[in-house]
C-alpha positions as CSV (number, residue, x, y, z in Angstrom):
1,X,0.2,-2.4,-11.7
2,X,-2.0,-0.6,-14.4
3,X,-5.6,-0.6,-14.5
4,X,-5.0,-2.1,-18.3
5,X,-2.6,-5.1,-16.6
6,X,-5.4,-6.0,-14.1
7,X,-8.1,-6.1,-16.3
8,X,-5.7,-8.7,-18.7
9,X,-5.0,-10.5,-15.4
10,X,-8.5,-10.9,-14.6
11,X,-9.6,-12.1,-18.6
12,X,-6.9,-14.7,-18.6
13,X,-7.9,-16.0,-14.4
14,X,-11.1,-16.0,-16.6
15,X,-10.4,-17.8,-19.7
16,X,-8.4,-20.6,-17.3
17,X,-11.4,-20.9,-15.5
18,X,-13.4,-21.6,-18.4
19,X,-10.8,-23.9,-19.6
20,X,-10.8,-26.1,-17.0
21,X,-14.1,-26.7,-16.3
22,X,-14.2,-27.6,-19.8
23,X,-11.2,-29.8,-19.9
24,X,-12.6,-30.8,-16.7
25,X,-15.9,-31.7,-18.4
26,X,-14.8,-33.4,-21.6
27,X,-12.8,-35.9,-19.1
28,X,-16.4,-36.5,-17.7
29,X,-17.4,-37.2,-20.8
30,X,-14.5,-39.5,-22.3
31,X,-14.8,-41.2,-18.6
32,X,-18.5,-41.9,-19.0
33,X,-18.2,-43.4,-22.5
34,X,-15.5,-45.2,-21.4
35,X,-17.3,-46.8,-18.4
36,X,-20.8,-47.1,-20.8
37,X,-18.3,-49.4,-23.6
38,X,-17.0,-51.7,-20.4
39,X,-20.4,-52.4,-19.2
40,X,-21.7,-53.2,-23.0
41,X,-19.0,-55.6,-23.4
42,X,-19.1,-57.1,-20.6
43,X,-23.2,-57.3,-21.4
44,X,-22.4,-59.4,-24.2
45,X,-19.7,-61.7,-22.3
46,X,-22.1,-62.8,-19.7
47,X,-24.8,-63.3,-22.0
48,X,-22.5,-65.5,-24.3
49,X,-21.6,-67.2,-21.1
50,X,-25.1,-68.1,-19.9
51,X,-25.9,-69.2,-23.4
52,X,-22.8,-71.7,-23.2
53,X,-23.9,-72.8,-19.5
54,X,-27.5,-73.7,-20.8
55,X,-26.4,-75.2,-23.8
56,X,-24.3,-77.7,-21.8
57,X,-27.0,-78.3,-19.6
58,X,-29.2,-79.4,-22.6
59,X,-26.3,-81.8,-23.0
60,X,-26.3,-82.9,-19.8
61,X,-29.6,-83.8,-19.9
62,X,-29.1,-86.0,-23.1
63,X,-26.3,-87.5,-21.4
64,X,-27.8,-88.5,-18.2
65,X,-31.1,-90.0,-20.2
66,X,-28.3,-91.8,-22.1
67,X,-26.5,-93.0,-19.2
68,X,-30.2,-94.0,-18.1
69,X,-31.3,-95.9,-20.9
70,X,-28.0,-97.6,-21.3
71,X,-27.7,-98.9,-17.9
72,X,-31.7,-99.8,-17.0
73,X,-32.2,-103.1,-16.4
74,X,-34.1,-104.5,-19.8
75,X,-30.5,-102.8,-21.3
76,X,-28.4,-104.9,-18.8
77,X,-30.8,-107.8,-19.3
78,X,-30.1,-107.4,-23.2
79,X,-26.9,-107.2,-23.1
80,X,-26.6,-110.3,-21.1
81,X,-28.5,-112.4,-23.1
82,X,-25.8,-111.7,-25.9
83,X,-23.5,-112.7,-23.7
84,X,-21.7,-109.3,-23.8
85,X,-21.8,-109.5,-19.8
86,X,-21.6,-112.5,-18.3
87,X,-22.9,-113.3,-14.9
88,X,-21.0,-115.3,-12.2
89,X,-22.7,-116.8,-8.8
90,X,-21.5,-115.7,-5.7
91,X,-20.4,-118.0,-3.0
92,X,-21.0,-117.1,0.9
93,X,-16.7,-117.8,0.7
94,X,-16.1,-114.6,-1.3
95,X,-18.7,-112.6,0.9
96,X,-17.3,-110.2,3.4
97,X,-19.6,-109.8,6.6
98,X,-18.9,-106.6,8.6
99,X,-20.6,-108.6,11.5
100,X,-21.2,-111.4,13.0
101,X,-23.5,-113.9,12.5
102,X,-24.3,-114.4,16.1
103,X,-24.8,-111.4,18.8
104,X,-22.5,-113.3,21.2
105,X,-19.4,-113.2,19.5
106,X,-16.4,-111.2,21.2
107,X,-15.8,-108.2,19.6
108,X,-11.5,-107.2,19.0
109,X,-10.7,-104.6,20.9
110,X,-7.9,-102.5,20.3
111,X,-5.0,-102.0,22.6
112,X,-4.7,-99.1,24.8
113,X,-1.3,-98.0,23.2
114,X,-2.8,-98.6,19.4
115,X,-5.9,-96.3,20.1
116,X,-3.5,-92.8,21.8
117,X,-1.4,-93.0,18.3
């Protein structure tokens, strides 16, 4: 090889050099835009989110006192004295004890055979 060939070898090992640390750089760049968009979008997502989370608490809230004031007891007592709900008594026939009146009372006990299934 000539002196004139190396020294054109070396200038372009050079300029590649050069041009991939700047290709190499300018993906950097793109990469970090890139990333710095993704996180401003999705910036404004979860703040539109938690906007739409406390507005539906606010209507919760004037729901539940809704709920409340519809179902207190001057509202029930209201409504009854329109005769919108009407009121029936309760006989000691149509009430279910879960136990007995009297401590003495057998208890059922299931069979050995029911209880293994």
């Amino acid at each position: 090889m000539s002196r004139t060939q190396q020294d054109q070898a070396q200038g372009a090992m050079f300029l590649v050099r050069w041009l991939a640390l700047v290709v190499f750089v300018g993906l950097l760049g793109v990469c970090y835009v890139h990333m710095k968009q993704k996180l401003t979008t999705d910036g404004n997502l979860c703040r539109e989110l938690e906007n739409s989370v406390r507005e539906l608490d606010e209507k919760l809230l004037g729901i539940n006192s809704d709920i409340r004031r519809l179902t207190g007891r001057p509202a029930l007592e209201r409504r009854r004295q329109e005769g919108f709900i009407r009121m029936m008594e309760v006989t000691d026939a149509r009430i279910v004890r879960l136990r007995p009146q009297t401590e003495s009372a057998a208890l059922p006990v299931a069979d050995s055979g029911e209880a293994a299934r």
